[in-house]
Rosetta silent file (secondary structure, phi, psi, omega in degrees, C-alpha in Angstrom):
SEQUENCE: XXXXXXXXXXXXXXXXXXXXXXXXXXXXXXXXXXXXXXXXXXXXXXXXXXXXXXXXXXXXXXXXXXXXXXXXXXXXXXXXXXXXXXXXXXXXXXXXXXXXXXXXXXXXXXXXXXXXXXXXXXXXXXXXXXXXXXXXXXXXXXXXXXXXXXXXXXXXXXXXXXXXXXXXXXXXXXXXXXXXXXXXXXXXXXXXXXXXXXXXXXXXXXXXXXXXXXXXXXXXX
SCORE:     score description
SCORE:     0.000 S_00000001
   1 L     0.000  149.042 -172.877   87.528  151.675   92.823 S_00000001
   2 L   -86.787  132.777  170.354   87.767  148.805   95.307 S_00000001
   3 H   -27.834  -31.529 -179.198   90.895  147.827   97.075 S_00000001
   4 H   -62.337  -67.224  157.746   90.418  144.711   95.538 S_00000001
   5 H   -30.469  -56.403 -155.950   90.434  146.342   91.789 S_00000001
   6 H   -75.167  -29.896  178.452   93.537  147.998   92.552 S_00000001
   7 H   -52.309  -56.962  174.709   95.358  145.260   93.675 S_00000001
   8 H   -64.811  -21.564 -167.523   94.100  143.281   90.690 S_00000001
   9 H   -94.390  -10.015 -174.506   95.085  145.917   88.053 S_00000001
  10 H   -81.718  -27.080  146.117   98.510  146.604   89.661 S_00000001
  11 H   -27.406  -63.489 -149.771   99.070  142.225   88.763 S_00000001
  12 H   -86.064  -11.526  178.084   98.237  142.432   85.701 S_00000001
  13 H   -60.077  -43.227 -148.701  100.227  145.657   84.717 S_00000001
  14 H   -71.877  -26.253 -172.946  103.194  144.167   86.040 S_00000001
  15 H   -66.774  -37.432 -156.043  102.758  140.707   84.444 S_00000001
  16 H   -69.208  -35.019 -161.968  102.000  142.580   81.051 S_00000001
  17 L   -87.913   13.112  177.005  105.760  144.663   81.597 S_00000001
  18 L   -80.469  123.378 -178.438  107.453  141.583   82.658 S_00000001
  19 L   -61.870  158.044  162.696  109.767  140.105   80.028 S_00000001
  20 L   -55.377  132.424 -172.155  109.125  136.574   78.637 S_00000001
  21 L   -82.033  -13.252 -178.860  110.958  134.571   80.246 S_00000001
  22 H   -69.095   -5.966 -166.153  111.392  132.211   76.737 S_00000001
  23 H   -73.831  -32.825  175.323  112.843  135.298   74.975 S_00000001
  24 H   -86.626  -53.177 -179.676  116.106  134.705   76.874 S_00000001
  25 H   -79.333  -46.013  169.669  115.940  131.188   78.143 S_00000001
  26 H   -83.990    6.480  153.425  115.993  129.340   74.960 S_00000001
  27 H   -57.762  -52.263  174.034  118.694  131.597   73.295 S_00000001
  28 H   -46.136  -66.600  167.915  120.435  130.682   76.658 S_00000001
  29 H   -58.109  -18.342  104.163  119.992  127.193   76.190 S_00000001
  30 H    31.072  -80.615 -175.910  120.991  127.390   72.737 S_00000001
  31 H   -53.474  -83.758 -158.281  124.577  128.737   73.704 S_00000001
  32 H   -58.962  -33.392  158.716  125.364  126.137   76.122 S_00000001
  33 H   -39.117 -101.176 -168.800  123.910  122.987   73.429 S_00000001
  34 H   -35.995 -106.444 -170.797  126.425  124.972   70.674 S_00000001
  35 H     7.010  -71.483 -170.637  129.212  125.103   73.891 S_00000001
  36 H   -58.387  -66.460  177.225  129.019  121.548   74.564 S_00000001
  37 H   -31.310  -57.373  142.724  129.180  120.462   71.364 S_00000001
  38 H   -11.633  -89.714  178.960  132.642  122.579   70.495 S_00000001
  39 H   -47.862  -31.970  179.897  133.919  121.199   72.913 S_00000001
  40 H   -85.744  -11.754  172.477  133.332  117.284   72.259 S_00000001
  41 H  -117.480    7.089  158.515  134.341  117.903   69.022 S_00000001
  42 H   -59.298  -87.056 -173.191  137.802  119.908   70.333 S_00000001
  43 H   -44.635  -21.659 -175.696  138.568  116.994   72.472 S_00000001
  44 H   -85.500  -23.381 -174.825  137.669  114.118   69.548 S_00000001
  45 H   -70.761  -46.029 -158.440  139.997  115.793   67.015 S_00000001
  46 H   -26.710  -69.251 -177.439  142.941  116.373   69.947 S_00000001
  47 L  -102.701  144.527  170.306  144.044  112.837   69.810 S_00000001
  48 L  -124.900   74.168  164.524  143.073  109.526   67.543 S_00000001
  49 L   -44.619  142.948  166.988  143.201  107.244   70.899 S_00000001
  50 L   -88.434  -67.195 -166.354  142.564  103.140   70.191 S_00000001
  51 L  -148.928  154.767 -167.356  140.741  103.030   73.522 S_00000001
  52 E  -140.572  137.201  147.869  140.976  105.606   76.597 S_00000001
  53 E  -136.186  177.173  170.095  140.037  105.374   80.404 S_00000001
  54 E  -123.084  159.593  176.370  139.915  106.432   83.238 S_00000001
  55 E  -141.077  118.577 -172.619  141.387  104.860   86.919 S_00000001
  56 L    34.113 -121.582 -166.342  140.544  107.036   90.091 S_00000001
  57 L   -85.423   12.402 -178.201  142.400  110.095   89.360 S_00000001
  58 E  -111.145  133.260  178.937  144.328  109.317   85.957 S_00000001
  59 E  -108.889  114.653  167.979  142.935  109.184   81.804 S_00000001
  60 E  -108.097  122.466  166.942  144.951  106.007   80.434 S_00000001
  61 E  -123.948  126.545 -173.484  144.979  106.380   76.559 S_00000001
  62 E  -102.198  152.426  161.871  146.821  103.109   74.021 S_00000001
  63 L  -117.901  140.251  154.851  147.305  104.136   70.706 S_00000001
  64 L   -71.718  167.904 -138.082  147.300  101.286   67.974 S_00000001
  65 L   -74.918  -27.619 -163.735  150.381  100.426   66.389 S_00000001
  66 L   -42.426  -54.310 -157.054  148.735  101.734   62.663 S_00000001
  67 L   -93.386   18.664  174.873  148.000  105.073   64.544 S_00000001
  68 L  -116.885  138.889 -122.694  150.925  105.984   66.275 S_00000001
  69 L  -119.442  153.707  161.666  153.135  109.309   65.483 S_00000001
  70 E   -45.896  139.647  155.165  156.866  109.708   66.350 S_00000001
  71 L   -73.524  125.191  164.057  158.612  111.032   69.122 S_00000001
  72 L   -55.057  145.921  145.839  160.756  114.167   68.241 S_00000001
  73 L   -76.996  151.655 -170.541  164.257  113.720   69.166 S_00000001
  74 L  -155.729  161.604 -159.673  165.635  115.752   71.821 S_00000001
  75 E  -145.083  144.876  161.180  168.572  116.317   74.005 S_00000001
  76 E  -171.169 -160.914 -110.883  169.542  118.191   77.448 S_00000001
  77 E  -143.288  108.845  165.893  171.270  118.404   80.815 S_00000001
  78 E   -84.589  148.817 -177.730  170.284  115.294   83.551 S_00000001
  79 L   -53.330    4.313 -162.869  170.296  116.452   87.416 S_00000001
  80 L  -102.856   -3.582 -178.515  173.069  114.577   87.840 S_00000001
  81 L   127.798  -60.992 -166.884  175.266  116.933   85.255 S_00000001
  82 L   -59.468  148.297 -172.993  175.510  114.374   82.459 S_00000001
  83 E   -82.723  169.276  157.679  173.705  115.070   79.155 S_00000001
  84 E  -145.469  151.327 -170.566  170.989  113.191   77.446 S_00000001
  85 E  -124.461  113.554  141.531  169.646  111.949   73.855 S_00000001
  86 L   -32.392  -41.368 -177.187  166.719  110.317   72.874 S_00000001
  87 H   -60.803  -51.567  169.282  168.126  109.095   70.401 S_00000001
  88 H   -71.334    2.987 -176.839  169.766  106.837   72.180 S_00000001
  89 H   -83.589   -9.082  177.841  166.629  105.196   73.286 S_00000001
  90 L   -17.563  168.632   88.513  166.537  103.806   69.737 S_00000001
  91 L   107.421   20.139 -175.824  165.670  100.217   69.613 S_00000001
  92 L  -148.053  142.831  151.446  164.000  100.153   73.802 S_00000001
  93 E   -44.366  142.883  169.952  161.292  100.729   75.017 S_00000001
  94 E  -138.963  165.114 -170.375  160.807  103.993   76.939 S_00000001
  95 E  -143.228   95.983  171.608  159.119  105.746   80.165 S_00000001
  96 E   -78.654  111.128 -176.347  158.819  109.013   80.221 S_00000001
  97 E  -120.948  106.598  170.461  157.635  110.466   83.440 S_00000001
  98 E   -82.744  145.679  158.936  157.069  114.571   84.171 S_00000001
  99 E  -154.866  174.337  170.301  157.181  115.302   87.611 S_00000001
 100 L  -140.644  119.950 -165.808  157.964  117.764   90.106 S_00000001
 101 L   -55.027  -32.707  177.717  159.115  117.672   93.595 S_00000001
 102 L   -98.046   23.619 -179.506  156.055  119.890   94.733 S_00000001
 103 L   -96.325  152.313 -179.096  153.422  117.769   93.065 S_00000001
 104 L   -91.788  -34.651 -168.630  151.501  115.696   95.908 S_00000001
 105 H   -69.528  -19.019 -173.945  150.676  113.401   92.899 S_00000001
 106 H   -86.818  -49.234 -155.889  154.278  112.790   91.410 S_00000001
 107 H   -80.006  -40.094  177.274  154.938  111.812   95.455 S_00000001
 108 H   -74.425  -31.494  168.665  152.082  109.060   95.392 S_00000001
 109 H   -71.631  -42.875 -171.842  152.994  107.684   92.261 S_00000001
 110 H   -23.931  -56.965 -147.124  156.786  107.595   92.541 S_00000001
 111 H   -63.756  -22.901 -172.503  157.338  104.663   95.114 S_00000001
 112 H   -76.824  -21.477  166.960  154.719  102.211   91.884 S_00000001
 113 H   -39.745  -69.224 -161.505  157.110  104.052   89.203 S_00000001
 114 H   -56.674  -50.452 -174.383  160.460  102.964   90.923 S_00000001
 115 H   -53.998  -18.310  165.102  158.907   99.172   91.327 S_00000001
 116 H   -53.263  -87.698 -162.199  158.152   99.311   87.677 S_00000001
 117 H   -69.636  -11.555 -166.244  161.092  100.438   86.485 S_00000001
 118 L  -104.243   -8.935  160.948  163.308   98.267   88.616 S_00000001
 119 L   -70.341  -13.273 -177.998  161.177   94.918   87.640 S_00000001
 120 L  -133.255   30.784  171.162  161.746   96.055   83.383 S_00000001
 121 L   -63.431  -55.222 -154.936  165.215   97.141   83.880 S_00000001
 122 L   -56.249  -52.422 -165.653  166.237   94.199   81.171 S_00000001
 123 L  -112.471   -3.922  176.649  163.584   95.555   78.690 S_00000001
 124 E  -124.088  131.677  163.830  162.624   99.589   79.462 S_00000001
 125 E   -81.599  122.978 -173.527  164.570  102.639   79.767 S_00000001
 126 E  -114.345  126.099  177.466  162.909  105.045   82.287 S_00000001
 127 E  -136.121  101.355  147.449  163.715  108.791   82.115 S_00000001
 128 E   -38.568  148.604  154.188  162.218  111.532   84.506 S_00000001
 129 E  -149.521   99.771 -171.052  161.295  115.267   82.991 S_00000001
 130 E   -72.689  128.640 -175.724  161.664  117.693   85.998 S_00000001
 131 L  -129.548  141.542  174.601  159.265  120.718   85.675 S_00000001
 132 L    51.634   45.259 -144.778  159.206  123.606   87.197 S_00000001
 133 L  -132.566  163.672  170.143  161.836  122.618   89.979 S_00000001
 134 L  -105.334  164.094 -161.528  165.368  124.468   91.534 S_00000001
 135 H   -86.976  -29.358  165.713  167.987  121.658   90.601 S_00000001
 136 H   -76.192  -15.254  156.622  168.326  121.347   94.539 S_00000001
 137 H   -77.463  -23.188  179.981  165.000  120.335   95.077 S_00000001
 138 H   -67.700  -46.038 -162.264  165.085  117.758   92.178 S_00000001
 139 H   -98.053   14.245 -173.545  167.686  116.342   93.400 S_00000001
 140 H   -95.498  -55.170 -168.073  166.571  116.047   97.329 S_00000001
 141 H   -72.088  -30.093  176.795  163.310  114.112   95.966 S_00000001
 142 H   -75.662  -38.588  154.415  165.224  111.595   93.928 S_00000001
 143 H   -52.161  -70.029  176.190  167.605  111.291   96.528 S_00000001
 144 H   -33.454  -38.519 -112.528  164.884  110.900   99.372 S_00000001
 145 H  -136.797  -38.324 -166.709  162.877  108.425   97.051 S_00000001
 146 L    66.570   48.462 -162.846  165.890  106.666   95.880 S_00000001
 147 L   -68.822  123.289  164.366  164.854  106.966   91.867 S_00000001
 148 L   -49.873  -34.375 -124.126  166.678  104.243   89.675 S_00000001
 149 L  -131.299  160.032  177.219  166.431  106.310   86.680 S_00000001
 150 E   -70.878  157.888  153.984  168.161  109.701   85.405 S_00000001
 151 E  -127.609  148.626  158.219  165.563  112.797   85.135 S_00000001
 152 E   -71.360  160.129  163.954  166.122  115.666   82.921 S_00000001
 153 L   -61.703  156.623  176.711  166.524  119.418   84.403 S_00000001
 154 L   -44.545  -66.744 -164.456  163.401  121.712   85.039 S_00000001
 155 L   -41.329  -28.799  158.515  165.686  124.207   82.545 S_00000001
 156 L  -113.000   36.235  158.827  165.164  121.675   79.680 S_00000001
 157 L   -46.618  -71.600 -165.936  161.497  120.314   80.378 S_00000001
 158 H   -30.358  -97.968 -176.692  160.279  123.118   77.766 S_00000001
 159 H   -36.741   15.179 -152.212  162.486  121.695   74.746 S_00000001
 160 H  -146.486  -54.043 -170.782  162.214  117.923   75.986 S_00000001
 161 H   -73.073  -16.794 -166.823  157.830  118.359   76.560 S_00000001
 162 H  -100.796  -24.752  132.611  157.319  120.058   72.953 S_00000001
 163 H   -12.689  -43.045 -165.249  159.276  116.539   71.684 S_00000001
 164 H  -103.037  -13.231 -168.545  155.919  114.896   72.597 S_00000001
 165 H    55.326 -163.627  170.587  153.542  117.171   71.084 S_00000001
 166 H   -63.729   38.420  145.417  149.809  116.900   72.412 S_00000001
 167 H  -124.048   24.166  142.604  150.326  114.349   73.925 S_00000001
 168 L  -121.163  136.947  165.784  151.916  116.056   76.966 S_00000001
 169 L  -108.915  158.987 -169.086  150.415  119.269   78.007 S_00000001
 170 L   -72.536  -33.720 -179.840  152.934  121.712   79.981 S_00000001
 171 L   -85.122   -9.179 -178.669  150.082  121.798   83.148 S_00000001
 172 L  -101.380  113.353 -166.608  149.411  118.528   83.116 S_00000001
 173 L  -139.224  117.379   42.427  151.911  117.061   85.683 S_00000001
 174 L  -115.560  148.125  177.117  152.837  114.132   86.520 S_00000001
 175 E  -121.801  115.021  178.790  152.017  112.757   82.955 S_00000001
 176 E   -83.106  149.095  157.484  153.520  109.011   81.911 S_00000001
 177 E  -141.458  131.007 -176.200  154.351  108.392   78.470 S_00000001
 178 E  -115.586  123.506 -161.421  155.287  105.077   76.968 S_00000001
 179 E  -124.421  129.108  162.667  157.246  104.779   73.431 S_00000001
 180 L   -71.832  166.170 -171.967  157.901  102.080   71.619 S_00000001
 181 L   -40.183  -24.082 -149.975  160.834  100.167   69.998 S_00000001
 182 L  -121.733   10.188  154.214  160.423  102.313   66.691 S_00000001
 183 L    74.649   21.650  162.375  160.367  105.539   68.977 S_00000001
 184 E  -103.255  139.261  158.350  156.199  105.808   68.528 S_00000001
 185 E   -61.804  111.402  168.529  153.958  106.749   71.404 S_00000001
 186 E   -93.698   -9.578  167.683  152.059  104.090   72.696 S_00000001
 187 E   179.141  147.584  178.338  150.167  105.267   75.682 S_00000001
 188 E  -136.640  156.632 -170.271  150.290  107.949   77.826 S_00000001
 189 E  -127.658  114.400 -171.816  148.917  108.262   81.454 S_00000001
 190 E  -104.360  138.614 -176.125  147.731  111.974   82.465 S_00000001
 191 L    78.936  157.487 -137.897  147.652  112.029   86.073 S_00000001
 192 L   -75.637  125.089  175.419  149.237  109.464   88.988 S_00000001
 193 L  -104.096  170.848 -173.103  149.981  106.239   87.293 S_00000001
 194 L  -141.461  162.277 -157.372  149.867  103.012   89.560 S_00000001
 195 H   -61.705  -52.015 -170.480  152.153   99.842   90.075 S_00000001
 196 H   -80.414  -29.082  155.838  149.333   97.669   87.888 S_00000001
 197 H   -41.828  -65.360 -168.627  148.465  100.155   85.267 S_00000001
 198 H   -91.296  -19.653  152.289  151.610  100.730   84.053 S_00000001
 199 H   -63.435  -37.477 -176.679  152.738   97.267   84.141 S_00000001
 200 H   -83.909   -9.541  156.728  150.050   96.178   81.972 S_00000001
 201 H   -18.258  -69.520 -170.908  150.438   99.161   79.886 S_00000001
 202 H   -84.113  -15.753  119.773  154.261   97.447   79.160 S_00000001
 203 H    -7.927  -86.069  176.915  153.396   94.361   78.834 S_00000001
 204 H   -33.618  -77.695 -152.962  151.337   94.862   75.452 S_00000001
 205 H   -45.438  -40.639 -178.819  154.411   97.125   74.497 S_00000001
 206 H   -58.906  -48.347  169.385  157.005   94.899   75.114 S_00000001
 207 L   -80.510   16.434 -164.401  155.499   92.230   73.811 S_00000001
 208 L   -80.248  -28.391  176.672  154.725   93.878   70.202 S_00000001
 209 L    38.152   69.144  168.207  158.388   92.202   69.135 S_00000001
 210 L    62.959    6.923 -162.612  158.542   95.055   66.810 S_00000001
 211 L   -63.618  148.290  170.603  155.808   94.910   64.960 S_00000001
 212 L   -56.527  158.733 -173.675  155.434   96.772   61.571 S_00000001
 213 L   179.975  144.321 -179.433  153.843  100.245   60.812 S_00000001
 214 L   -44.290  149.417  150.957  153.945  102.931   58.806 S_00000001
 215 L   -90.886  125.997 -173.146  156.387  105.736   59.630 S_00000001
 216 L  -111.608 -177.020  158.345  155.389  109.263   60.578 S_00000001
 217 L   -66.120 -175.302 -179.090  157.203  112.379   61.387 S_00000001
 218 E   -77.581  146.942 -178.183  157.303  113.458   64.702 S_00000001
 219 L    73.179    7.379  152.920  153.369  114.623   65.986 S_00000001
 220 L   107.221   -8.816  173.168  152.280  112.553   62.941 S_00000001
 221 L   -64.974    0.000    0.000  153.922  115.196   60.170 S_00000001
């Protein structure tokens, strides 16, 4: 047999022992179809958002008023010593902000927070919820920063963030949340909120003069 022959028959053995490559590749593609989906329908259940975006590094989600579930009440220890209630937030608006002194993103948002909160002092209550922090570090960034507004301690974040249900997750920091007069969430901001965002955000809210809506438990129970 000719070099040539041999050459040719050692091809085609090899093609015939090669596996198909579709035997694999459309199971494989398969998987990842069945993946995505899961997922898109994980994230559409999570939340029943009225309209969601996004701006540079932040997901802004409003809730409508029909669709919007109670805040738990909750209570702890502010850096400054003095306790806090929710509860007393009755009948105001409120601005819930986690942060942490070692977030770069809690430091770029802060200075559009403070301008925020010191432009709605008359109609919003502003509250920090310090995560993951030493009480001396909390209180060196608020100091530094000059923060208007009380924050709770890192040691009650836990109890204070399960008050919100999903719509704070414990990693996602700095996370805004904004609650209406009747103590429902009306929008939350995951990731570094900005000076215009969150005004117009408060705006809508403010200007809702109460409007009616069913009452739910807290998370919508």
């Amino acid at each position: 047999m000719t070099p040539d022959l041999q050459a040719g028959g050692a091809i085609d053995r090899a093609k015939r022992s090669a596996p198909p490559r579709r035997r694999w590749l459309l199971p494989a593609v398969a998987a990842l179809v069945v993946s995505g989906l899961a997922i898109w329908v994980t994230l559409s259940w999570a939340d029943p958002p009225t309209t969601g975006r996004g701006t540079g590094d932040a997901v802004i989600q409003q809730y409508a008023v029909a669709e919007r579930v109670d805040l738990a009440d909750f209570e702890g220890a502010l850096l400054d010593g003095t306790n806090f209630s929710s509860a007393d937030m009755a009948g105001r608006v409120a601005v819930y902000n986690v942060w942490g002194s070692w977030c770069v993103p809690c430091r770029t948002e802060a200075p559009d927070l403070i301008r925020v909160a010191e432009e709605y002092a008359d109609d919003v209550s502003f509250v920090g919820i310090n995560v993951r922090d030493g009480l001396d570090a909390a209180q060196a960034f608020e100091r530094r920063l000059a923060v208007p507004y009380p924050s709770l301690r890192a040691e009650d974040s836990d109890r204070a963030l399960l008050a919100f249900g999903s719509s704070v997750a414990v990693a996602a920091v700095p996370t805004t949340v904004v609650v209406d007069r009747a103590g429902g969430i009306a929008a939350r901001i995951v990731g570094p909120t900005t000076y215009s965002t969150l005004k117009a955000l408060l705006d809508e809210v403010v200007t809702e003069a109460g409007e009616p809506r069913p009452r739910s438990g807290p998370h919508g129970r």
